[in-house]
C-alpha positions in Angstrom: -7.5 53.0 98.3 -5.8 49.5 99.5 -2.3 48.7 98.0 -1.8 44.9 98.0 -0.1 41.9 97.1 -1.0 40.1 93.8 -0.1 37.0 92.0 3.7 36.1 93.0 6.3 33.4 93.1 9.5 32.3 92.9 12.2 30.4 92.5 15.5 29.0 90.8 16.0 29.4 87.2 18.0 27.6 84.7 19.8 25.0 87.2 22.1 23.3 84.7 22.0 19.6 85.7 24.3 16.9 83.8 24.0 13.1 85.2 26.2 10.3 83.6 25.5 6.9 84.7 28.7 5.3 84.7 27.5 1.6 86.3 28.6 0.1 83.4 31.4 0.5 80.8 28.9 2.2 78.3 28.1 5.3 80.2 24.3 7.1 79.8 24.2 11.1 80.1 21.1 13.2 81.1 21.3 17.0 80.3 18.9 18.9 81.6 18.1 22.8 82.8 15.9 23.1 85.2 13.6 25.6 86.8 11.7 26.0 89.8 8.8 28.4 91.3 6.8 27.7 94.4 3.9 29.6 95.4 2.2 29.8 98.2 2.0 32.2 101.8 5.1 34.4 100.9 3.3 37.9 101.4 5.2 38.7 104.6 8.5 38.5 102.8 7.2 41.1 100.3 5.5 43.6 102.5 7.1 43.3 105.4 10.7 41.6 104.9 10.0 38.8 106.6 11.8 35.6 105.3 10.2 32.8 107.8 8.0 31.4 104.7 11.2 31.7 102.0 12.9 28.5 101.3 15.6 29.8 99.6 16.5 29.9 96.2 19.9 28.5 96.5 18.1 25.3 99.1 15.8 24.8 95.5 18.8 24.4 93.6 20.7 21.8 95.4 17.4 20.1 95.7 17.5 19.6 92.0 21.0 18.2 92.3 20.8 16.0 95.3 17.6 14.3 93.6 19.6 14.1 89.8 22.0 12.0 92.4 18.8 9.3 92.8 18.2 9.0 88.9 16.7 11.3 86.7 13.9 9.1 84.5 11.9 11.2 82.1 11.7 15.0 82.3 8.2 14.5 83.6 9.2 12.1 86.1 12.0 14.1 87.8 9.6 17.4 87.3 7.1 15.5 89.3 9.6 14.1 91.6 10.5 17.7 92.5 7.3 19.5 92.3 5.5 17.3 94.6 8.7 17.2 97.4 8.9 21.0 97.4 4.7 21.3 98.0 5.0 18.2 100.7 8.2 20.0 102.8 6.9 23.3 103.8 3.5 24.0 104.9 3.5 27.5 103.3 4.6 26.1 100.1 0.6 25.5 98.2 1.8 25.4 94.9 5.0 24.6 92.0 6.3 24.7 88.9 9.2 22.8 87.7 9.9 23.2 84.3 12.8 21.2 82.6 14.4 21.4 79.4 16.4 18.4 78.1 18.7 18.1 75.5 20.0 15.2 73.4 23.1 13.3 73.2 24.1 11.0 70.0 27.0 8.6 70.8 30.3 9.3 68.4 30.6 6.4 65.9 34.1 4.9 65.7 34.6 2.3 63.2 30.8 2.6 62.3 30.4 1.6 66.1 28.8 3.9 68.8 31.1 5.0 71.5 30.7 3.6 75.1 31.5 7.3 76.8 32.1 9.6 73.2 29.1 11.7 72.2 27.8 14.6 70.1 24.9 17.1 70.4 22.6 16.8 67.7 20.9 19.9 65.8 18.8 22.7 68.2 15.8 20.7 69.2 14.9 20.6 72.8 12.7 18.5 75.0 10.9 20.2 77.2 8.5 19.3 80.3 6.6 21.7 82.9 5.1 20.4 86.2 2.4 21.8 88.2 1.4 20.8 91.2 -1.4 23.0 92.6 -3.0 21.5 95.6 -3.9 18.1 94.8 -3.8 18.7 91.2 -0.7 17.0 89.5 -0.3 18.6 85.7 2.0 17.9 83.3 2.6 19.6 79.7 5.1 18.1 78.0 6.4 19.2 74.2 9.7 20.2 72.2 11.4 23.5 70.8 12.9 24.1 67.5 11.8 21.2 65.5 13.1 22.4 62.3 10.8 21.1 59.2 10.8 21.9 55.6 8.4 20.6 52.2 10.2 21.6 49.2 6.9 21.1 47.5 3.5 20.3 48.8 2.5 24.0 49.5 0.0 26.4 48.5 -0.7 30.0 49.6 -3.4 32.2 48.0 -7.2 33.4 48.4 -5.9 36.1 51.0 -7.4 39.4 50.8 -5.5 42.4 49.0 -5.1 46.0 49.8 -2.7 48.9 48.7 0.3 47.4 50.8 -0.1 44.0 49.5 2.9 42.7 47.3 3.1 39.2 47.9 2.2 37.3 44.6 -0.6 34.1 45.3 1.5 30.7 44.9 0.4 26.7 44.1 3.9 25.6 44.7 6.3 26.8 47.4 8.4 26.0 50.0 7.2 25.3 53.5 9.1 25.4 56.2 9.2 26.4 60.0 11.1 25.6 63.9 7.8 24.0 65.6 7.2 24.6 69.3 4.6 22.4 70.9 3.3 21.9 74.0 0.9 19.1 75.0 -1.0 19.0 77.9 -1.3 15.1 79.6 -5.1 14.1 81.0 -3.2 12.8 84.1 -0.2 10.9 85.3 -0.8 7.5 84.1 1.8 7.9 80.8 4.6 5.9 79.7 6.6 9.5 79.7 9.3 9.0 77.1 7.4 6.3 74.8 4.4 9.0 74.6 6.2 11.8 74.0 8.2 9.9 71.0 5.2 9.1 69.3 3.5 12.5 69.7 6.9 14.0 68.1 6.6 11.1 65.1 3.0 12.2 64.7 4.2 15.7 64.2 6.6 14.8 61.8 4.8 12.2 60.0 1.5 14.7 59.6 3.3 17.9 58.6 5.1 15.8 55.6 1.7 14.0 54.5 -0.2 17.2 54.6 -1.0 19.3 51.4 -1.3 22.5 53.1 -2.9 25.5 51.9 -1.6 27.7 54.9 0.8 27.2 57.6 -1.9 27.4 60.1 -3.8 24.2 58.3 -1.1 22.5 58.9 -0.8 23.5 62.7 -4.7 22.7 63.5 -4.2 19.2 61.2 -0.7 18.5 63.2 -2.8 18.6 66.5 -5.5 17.1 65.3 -3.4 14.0 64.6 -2.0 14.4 68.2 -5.1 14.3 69.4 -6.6 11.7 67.2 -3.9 9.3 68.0 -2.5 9.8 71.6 -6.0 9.4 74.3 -3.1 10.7 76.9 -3.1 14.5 75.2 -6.1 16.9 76.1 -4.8 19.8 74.2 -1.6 20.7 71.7 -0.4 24.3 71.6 1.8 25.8 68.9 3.9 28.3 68.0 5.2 28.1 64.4 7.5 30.7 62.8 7.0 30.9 59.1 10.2 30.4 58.0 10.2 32.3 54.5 11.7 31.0 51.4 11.6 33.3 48.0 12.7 32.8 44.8 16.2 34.1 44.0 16.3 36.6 40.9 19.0 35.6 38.5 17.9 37.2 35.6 20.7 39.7 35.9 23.3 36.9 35.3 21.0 35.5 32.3 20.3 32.3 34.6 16.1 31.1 34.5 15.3 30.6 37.9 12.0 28.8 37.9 10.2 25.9 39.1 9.8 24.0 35.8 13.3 24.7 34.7 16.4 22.8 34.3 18.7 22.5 37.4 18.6 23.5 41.1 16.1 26.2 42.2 17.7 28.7 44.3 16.1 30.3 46.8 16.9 33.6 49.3 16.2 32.0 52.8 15.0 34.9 55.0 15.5 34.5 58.8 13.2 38.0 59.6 11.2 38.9 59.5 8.7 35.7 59.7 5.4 35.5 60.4 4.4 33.6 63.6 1.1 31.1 63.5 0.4 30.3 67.1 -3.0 28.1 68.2 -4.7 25.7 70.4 -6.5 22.0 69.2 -8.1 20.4 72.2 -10.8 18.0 72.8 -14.1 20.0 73.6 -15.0 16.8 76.3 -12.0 17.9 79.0 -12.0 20.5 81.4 -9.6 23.0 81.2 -6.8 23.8 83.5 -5.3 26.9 83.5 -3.1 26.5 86.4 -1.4 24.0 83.8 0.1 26.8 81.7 0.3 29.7 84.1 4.1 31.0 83.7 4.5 29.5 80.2 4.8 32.1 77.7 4.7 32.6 74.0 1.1 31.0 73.4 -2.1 31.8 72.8 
């Protein structure tokens, strides 16, 4: 029996990266977190100890900062910015990932006028980006985390299969609602970055409110259907969707109705676990895959 060396890389994770652009009175700021893994000919280093092929972690990082100093762009831009300076400096260095996460800034209004250098941080969703360069091959998923949605009507669930640990009653009329994750994979580099990935979000949006959805995971393959549909730039559109429960309250101990066609509010009991997760792929059948695209991202199918 042979012990060797598998799959392995490395790198800096979570390089917390803020730029403000402060050319002109009204100031811009970029927030990003950043992460980095090269692969390549590192197996010395593991077997043997031998650091000759490592650039180091801590060199990665102040990479990251020394080219935020340049301009940022788009996430994709500086993640290709980064991923192809790190495979082009070192000869052992064959492959990497840069995978950025950026997060928005609103400006503060005063006097219903936006601040020049005042802003706020908007709700928990996140853009996100990942790199890969592997060889020659440039990829480039972009996406978003924790796109909170709800339908207070517009919702069906029933037809499932019953056995003696089913309680959940069949419903025409519910609530849906869930934190969308998606990730889209670009055909190649060619893409207005931030005008692309704007309209792929308002597709998202716009699709899940106009569908009548008879299961959460309808309305995740008809979401990236309409991705794909729309934006010739995305091969494939990968979700994961938590099914973010809402039940009727019982009030019937107070002697308050608590029903749909009633009078008033309807109160529901917002569970936050346990959820069910819907997770899935929609891709075009005409474009090769690339799993060197996705390797390292988890929390997909």
């Amino acid at each position: 029996m042979a012990i060797v060396l598998g799959p392995n890389q490395y790198g800096k994770a979570e390089v917390r990266v803020v730029a403000v652009d402060r050319s002109t009175p009204r100031h811009s700021l970029v927030d990003l977190n950043v992460s980095t893994a090269l692969r390549g000919d590192f197996a010395a280093a593991h077997t043997a100890g031998d650091n000759a092929h490592v650039l180091t972690t801590d060199a990665q990082k102040n990479t990251v900062f020394a080219f935020a100093r340049d301009g940022i762009g788009s996430p994709e831009e500086f993640g290709i910015r980064l991923a192809r300076h790190f495979t082009g400096s070192q000869p052992f260095v064959t492959g990497a990932r840069v995978a950025v996460e950026s997060y928005g800034w609103d400006r503060i209004s005063v006097g219903g006028q936006p601040h020049d250098h005042a802003f706020r941080r908007p709700g928990g969703e996140v853009r996100t980006a990942v790199v890969t360069v592997d060889g020659d091959e440039v990829h480039v998923v972009a996406g978003l985390t924790d796109l909170v949605v709800l339908k207070s009507t517009g919702s069906e669930f029933w037809g499932f299969p019953r056995d003696r640990y089913t309680t959940l009653p069949e419903t025409t009329d519910r609530i849906l609602a869930t934190a969308v994750t998606a990730r889209w994979r670009y055909t190649g580099t060619d893409v207005d970055w931030d005008a692309t990935h704007d309209a792929v979000r308002t597709t998202l949006l716009e699709t899940f409110a106009a569908t009548h959805s008879l299961a959460l995971q309808q309305t995740l393959f008809t979401m990236g259907s309409a991705v794909l549909e729309q934006h010739p730039d995305v091969a494939e559109v990968r979700f994961s969707m938590p099914n973010k429960h809402h039940f009727l309250q019982d009030l019937s101990a107070f002697g308050l109705d608590n029903t749909l066609d009633g009078p008033g509010a309807v109160v529901y009991h917002a569970d936050d676990r346990p959820y069910g997760l819907i997770e899935g792929t929609v891709l075009r059948d005409d474009v090769p895959a690339a799993p060197a695209a996705w390797q390292g991202t988890p929390g997909f199918v």
